[in-house]
C-alpha angles and dihedrals in degrees: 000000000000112000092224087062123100102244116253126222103198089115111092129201121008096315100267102180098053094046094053086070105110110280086225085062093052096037087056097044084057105038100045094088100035101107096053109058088097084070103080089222114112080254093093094058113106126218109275091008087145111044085032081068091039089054094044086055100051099046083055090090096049112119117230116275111241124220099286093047089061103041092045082051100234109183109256096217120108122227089250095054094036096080089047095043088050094045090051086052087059106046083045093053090041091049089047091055094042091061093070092069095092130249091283078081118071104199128204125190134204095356115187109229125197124358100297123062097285110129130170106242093228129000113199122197116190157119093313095044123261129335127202110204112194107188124218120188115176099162108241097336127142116254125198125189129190118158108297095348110095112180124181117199082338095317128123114229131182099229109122081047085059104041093054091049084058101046091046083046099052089037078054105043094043088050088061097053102043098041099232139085114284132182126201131196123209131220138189120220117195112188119226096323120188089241132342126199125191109193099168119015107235108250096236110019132060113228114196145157118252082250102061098034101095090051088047093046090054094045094055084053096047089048091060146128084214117223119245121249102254090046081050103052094043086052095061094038086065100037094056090052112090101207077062086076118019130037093227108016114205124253114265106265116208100271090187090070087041100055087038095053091038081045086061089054108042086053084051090051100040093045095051086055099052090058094049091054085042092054088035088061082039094058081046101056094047094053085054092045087046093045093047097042088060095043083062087044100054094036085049094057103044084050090052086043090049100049 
């Protein structure tokens, strides 16, 4: 989810689906820069950093949630922070799946692009060239696709407009800094959506489920032509850079207090939901009992008429 972007709120509920993802995943994807945010390079930049502070700040305003609130599980998000905390699930999903495509990748997350708050939600820099990886998370809604037309649950959204424009900025932008032509390719992640038909394959973007990334990512590579080294190493030089990519690049704020206060979050969210889905087999249980009950009941009663 591009922070430049206006929230959406097509994701309903608490983003299950991206949640569900192994809190291990997710703890790695955002630790695995942490100690490096001292060191002034866009390595120290964790996955959802931007919309994990967009959410924060918009849950700032939640009242607290009483007694009942808590016990019936309701979720303790706002409407205003749902569609950024869902948005941080999914970068962080996306980030702990892209680690597993070995050192030749150097890997950036939430890099901030132009001279606003923009920022491309991963740069990859590897083998096959630079990928731009734009994450959508819309919980367990339908997506269609169908060349440049991109509909979630039956709503246009500009999203394959938006992921060539990044991949053309950060090709720009790297061309500058190395000094010689470069090319990018986009590509669109959806986590875990409930079904996703491609009808068309956008000309210029990838668009591709959290679960087939990985395996779309190393074709592309396979498919080359590979960079030289020197091309390679230069590549990744630039990208880390942040006056590669902003005019006036924003100081590094302290990740760890921010993955410990999303972390918060994420628990409350995750454990209210846990209740809901508890209550929800409870209910359950007492239709059957009732059902039951009154099946003994009935049957009881035509055996007593007929003796």
């Amino acid at each position: 989810m591009t922070t430049g972007e206006a929230p959406d709120a097509a994701g309903r509920g608490d983003g299950a689906a991206g949640v569900s993802a192994s809190r291990s995943a997710a703890g790695t994807a955002l630790g695995s820069a942490a100690g490096s945010a001292s060191s002034g390079t866009l390595a120290g930049n964790v996955a959802g950093q931007s919309v994990m502070v967009e959410a924060l700040r918009a849950q700032e305003s939640a009242p607290e949630r009483g007694w009942w609130a808590r016990l019936t599980g309701r979720s303790p998000l706002t409407e205003d922070a749902r569609p950024w905390y869902l948005g941080a699930v999914g970068e962080i999903r996306v980030a702990g799946l892209i680690t597993r495509l070995g050192p030749e990748w150097m890997v950036l997350h939430a890099v901030p692009v132009g001279a606003g708050t923009s920022d491309i939600d991963h740069v990859l820099v590897g083998p096959a060239g630079v990928v731009t990886v734009n994450t959508k998370n819309h919980g367990t809604q339908r997506v269609w696709v169908a060349g440049k037309a991109f509909l979630v649950a039956g709503q246009k959204k500009p999203y394959i407009r938006n992921s060539e424009h990044e991949a053309a900025r950060a090709a720009k932008l790297l061309t500058a800094a190395v000094g010689r032509p470069v090319t990018a390719s986009a590509m669109i992640v959806v986590v875990d959506p409930k079904q996703m038909v491609v009808r068309e394959k956008p000309a210029s973007v990838a668009v591709v489920t959290s679960s087939g990334m990985l395996r779309a990512l190393r074709a592309q590579a396979r498919r080359g032509p590979a960079l030289p080294a020197g091309d390679l190493e230069a590549l990744r030089a630039a990208a880390i850079e942040p006056r590669t990519w902003h005019r006036a690049p924003a100081p590094a704020i302290d990740t760890a207090d921010l993955q410990s206060r999303f972390g918060r979050l994420h628990r409350a969210v995750t454990g209210a939901r846990r209740r809901r889905t508890a209550w929800r087999f409870v209910g359950l249980l007492a239709v059957i009992t009732v059902a039951c009950a009154a099946y003994l009941a009935i049957t009881s009663g035509l055996l007593d008429a007929i003796a």
